[in-house]
C-alpha positions as CSV (number, residue, x, y, z in Angstrom):
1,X,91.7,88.1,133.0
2,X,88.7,89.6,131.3
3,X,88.9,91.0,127.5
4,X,89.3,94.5,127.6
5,X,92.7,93.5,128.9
6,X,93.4,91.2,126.7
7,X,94.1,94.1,123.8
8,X,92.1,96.1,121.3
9,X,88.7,95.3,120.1
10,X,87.8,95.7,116.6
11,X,84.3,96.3,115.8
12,X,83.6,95.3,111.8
13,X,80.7,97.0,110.0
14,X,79.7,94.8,107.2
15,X,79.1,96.7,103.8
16,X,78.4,94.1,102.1
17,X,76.3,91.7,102.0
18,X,76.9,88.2,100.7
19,X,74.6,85.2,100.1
20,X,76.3,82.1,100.4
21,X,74.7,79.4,98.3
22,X,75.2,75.6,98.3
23,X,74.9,74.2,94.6
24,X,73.9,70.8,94.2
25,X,74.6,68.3,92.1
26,X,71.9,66.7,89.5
27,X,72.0,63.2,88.4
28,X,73.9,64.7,85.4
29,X,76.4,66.0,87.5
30,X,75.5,69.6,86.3
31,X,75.5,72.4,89.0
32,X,72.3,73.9,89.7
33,X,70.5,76.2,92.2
34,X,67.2,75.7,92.4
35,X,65.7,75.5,88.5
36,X,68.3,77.1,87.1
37,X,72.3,76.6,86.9
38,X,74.9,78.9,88.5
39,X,78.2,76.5,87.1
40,X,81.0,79.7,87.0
41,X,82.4,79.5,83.5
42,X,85.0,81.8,82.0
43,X,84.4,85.6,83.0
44,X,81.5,84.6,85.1
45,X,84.1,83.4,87.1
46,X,83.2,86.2,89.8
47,X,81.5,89.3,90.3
48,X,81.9,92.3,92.7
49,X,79.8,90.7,95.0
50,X,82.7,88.3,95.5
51,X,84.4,91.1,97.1
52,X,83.7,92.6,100.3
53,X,85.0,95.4,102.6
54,X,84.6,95.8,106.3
55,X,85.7,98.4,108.1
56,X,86.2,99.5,111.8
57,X,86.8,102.1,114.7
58,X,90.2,101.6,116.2
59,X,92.8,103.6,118.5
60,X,92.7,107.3,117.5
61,X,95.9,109.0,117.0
62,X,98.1,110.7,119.5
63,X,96.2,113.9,118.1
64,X,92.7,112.5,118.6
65,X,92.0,112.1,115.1
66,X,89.6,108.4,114.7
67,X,91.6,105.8,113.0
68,X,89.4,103.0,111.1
69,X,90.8,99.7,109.9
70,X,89.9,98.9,106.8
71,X,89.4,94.9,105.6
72,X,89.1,94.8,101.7
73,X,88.3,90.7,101.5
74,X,87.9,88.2,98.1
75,X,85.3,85.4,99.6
76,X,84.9,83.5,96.6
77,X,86.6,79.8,97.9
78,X,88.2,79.2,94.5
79,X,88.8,79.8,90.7
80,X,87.7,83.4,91.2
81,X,90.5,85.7,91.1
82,X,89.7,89.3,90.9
83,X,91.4,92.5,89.8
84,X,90.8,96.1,88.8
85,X,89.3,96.5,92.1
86,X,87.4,99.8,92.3
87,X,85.8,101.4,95.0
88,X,83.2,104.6,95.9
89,X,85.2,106.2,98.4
90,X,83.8,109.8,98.2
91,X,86.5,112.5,98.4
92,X,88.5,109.6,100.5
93,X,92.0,111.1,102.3
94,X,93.5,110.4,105.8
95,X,96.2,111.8,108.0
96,X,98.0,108.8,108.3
97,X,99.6,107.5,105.1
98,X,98.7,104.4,103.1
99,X,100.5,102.4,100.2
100,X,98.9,104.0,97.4
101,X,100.0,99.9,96.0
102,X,97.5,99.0,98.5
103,X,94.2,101.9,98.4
104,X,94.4,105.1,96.6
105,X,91.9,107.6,95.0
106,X,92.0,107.2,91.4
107,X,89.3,110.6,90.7
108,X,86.4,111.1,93.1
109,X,84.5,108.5,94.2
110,X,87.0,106.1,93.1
111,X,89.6,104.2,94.9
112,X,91.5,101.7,93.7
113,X,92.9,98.5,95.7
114,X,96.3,96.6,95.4
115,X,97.4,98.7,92.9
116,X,95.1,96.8,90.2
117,X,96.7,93.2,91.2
118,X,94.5,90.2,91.9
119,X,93.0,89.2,95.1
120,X,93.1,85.5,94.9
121,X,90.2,83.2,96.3
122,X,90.1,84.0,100.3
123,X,92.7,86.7,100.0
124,X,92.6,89.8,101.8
125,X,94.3,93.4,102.7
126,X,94.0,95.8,105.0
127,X,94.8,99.5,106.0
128,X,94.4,101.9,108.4
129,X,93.1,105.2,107.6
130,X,92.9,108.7,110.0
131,X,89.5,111.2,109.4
132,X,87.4,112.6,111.2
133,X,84.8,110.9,110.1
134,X,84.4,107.5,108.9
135,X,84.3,107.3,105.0
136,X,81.5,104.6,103.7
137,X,83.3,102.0,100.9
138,X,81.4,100.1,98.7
139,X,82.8,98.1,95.4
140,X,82.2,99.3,92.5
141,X,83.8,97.4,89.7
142,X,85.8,94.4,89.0
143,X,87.6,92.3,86.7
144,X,87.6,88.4,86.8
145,X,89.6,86.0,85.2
């Protein structure tokens, strides 16, 4: 059995990029990177680049309108929850419905995600969305704690 038979393929296009950096320990113990220190303290706790969205093609609708699966991801590993999500998102609407809890538009060019909640270290959502042309998602804001 080969895998187109094996169910649907989703292809993921990345929107964000993310560095992934090992800190090391001095003979302090302090955290550093290089010459200068990157210990997360307080609100530096996280920043949007802690948050990343991918998003796919997937099975159109009976109608033919493109459906897109949309992965809205927290890759911090831990003590970096984030809330207040927000996201550029253009005049974003689709012909399938979503949770407004989980993505709505807030105004234009901004979406908000899970309603405001946190998205706790590793956590992730998703949705599905209908257009006929794929809408390109990029964080904007968000708050740590």
């Amino acid at each position: 059995m080969h895998a187109e038979s094996e169910g649907p393929l989703f292809h993921y296009e990345v929107h964000r990029t993310v560095r992934m950096r090992k800190l090391l320990k001095t003979a302090g113990g302090e955290a550093t990177e290089g010459a200068r220190s990157t210990a997360r303290t307080g609100l530096e706790a996280c920043s949007k680049a802690d948050v990343v969205v991918y998003q796919g093609a997937t099975a159109p609708l009976p109608n033919g309108i493109p459906t897109y699966t949309v992965e809205i991801l927290n890759v911090c590993v831990s003590g970096c929850a984030v809330s207040d999500i927000h996201v550029a998102c253009g005049w974003f609407s689709s012909a399938r419905l979503i949770n407004p809890r989980i993505f709505r538009r807030v105004q234009f060019d901004d979406c908000l995600v899970n309603d405001g909640a946190a998205l706790g270290p590793g956590e992730s959502l998703s949705f599905q969305y209908a257009n006929t042309y794929r809408y390109p998602l990029d964080v904007t804001s968000v708050s740590c704690y």
